[in-house]
ZADO-1210 file (C-alpha; in nm, 4 decimals, padded with zeros to 6 digits):
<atoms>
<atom x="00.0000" y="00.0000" z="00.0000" code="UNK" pos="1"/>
<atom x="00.0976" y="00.3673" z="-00.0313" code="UNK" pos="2"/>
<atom x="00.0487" y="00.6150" z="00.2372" code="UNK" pos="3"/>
<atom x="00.1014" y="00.9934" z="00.2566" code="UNK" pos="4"/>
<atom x="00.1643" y="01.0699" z="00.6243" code="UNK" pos="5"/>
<atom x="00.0597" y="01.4275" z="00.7466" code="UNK" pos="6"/>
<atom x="00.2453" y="01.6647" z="00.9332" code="UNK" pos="7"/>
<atom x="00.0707" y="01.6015" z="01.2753" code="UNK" pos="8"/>
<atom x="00.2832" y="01.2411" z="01.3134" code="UNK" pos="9"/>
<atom x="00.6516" y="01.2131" z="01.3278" code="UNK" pos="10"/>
<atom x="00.8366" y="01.1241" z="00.9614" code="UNK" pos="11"/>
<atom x="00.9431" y="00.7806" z="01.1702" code="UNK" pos="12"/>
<atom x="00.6020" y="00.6462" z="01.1247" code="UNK" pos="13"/>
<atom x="00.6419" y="00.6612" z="00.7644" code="UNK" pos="14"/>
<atom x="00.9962" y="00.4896" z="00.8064" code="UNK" pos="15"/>
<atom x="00.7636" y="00.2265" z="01.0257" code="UNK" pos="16"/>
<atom x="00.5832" y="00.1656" z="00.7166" code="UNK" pos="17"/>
<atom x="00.8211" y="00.0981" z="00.5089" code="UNK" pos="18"/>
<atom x="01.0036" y="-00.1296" z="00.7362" code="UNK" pos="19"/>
<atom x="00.6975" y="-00.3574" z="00.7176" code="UNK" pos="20"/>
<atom x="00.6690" y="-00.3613" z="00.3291" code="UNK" pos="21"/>
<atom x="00.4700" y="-00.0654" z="00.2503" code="UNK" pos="22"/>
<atom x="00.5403" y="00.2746" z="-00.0098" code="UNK" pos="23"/>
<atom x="00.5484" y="00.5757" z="00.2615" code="UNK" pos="24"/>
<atom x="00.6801" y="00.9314" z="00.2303" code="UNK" pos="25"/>
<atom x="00.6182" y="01.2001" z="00.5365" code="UNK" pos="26"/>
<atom x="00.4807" y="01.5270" z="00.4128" code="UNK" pos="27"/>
<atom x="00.8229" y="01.6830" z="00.4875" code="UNK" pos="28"/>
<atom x="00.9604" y="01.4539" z="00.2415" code="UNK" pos="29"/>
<atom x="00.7729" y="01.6979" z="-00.0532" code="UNK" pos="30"/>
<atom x="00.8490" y="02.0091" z="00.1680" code="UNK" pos="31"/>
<atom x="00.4860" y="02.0050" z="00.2399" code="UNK" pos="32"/>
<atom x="00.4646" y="02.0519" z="00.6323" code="UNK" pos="33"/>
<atom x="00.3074" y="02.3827" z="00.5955" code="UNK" pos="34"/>
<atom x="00.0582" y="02.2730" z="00.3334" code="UNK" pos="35"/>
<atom x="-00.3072" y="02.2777" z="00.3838" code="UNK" pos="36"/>
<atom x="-00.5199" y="01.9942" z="00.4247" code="UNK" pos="37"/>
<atom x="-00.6434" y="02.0343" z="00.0854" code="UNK" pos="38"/>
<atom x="-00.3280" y="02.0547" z="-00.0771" code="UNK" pos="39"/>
<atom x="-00.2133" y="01.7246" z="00.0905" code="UNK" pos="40"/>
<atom x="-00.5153" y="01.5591" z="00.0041" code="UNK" pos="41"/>
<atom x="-00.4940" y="01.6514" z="-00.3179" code="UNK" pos="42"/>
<atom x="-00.0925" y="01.5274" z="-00.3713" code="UNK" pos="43"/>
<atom x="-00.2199" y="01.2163" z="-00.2039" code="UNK" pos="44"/>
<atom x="-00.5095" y="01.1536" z="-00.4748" code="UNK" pos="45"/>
<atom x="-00.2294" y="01.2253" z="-00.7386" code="UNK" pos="46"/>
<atom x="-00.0117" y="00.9385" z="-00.6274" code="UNK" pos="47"/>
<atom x="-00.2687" y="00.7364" z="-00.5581" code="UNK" pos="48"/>
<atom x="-00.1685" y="00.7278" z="-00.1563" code="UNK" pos="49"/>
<atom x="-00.3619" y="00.7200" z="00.1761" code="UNK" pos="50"/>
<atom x="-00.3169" y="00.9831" z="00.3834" code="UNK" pos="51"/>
<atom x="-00.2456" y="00.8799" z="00.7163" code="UNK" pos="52"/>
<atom x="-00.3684" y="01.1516" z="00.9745" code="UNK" pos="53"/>
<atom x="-00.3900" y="01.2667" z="01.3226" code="UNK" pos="54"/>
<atom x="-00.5835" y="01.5862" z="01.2254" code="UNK" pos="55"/>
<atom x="-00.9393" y="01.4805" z="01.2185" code="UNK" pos="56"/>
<atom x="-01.0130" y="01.7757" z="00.9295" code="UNK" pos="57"/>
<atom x="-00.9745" y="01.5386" z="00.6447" code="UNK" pos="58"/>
<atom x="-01.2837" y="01.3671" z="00.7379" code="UNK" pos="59"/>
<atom x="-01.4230" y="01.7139" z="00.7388" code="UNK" pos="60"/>
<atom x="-01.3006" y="01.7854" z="00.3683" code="UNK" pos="61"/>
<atom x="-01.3769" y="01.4295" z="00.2449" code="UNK" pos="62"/>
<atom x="-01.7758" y="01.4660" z="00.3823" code="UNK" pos="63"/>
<atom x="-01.7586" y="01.8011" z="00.1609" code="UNK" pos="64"/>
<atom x="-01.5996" y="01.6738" z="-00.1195" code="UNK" pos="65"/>
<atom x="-01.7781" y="01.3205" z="-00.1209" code="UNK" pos="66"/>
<atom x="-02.0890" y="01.4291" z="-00.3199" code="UNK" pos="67"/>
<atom x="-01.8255" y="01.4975" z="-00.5802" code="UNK" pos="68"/>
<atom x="-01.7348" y="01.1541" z="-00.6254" code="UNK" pos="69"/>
<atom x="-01.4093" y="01.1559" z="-00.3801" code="UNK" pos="70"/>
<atom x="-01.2560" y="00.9190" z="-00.2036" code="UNK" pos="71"/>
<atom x="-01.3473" y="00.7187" z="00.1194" code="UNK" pos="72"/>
<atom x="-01.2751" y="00.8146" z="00.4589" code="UNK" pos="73"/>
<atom x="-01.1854" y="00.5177" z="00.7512" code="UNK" pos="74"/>
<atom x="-01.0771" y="00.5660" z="01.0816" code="UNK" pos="75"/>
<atom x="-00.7402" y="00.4223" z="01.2520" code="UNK" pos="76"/>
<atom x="-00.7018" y="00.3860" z="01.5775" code="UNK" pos="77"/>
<atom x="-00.8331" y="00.7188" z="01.6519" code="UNK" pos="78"/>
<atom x="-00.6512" y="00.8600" z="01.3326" code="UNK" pos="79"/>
<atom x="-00.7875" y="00.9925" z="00.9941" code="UNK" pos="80"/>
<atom x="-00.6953" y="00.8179" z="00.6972" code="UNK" pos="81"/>
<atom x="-00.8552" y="00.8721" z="00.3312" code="UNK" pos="82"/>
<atom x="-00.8388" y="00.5994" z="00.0522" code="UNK" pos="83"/>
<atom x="-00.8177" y="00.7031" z="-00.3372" code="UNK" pos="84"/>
<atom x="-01.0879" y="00.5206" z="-00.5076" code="UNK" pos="85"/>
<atom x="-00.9898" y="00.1463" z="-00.6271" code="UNK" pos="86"/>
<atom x="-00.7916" y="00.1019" z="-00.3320" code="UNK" pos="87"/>
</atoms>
């Protein structure tokens, strides 16, 4: 799987994920720490990545964007993570 993992978690959780098999890049890794929501969502879709989340606005933006036929929203462990369609 690829993730995306926000600004809110430490770039070792992405290092986590690739240690156990999995394509993960921290949002510092595109110079992105300072990006909005909206823009990491959107590099996320791009790549076709979940966004793995501590900042429960995604689910906000996801509920807005859903009725234009955006991706999923799931929660883990507490944390907000969004799913390009097809994955």
């Amino acid at each position: 799987m690829r993730f995306l993992i926000d600004n809110a978690l430490p770039p070792r959780l992405a290092d986590l994920f690739v240690a156990a098999g999995h394509d993960a890049v921290h949002v510092r890794a595109y110079a992105m720490q300072a990006a909005r929501d909206e823009e990491i969502l959107a590099r996320a879709l791009t790549e076709d990545r979940i966004v793995v989340s501590a900042d429960s606005d995604f689910s906000a933006i996801l509920a807005a964007q859903e009725a234009e036929q955006s991706p999923g929203s799931e929660r883990l462990h507490g944390h907000a993570v969004t799913r390009s369609a097809g994955t």
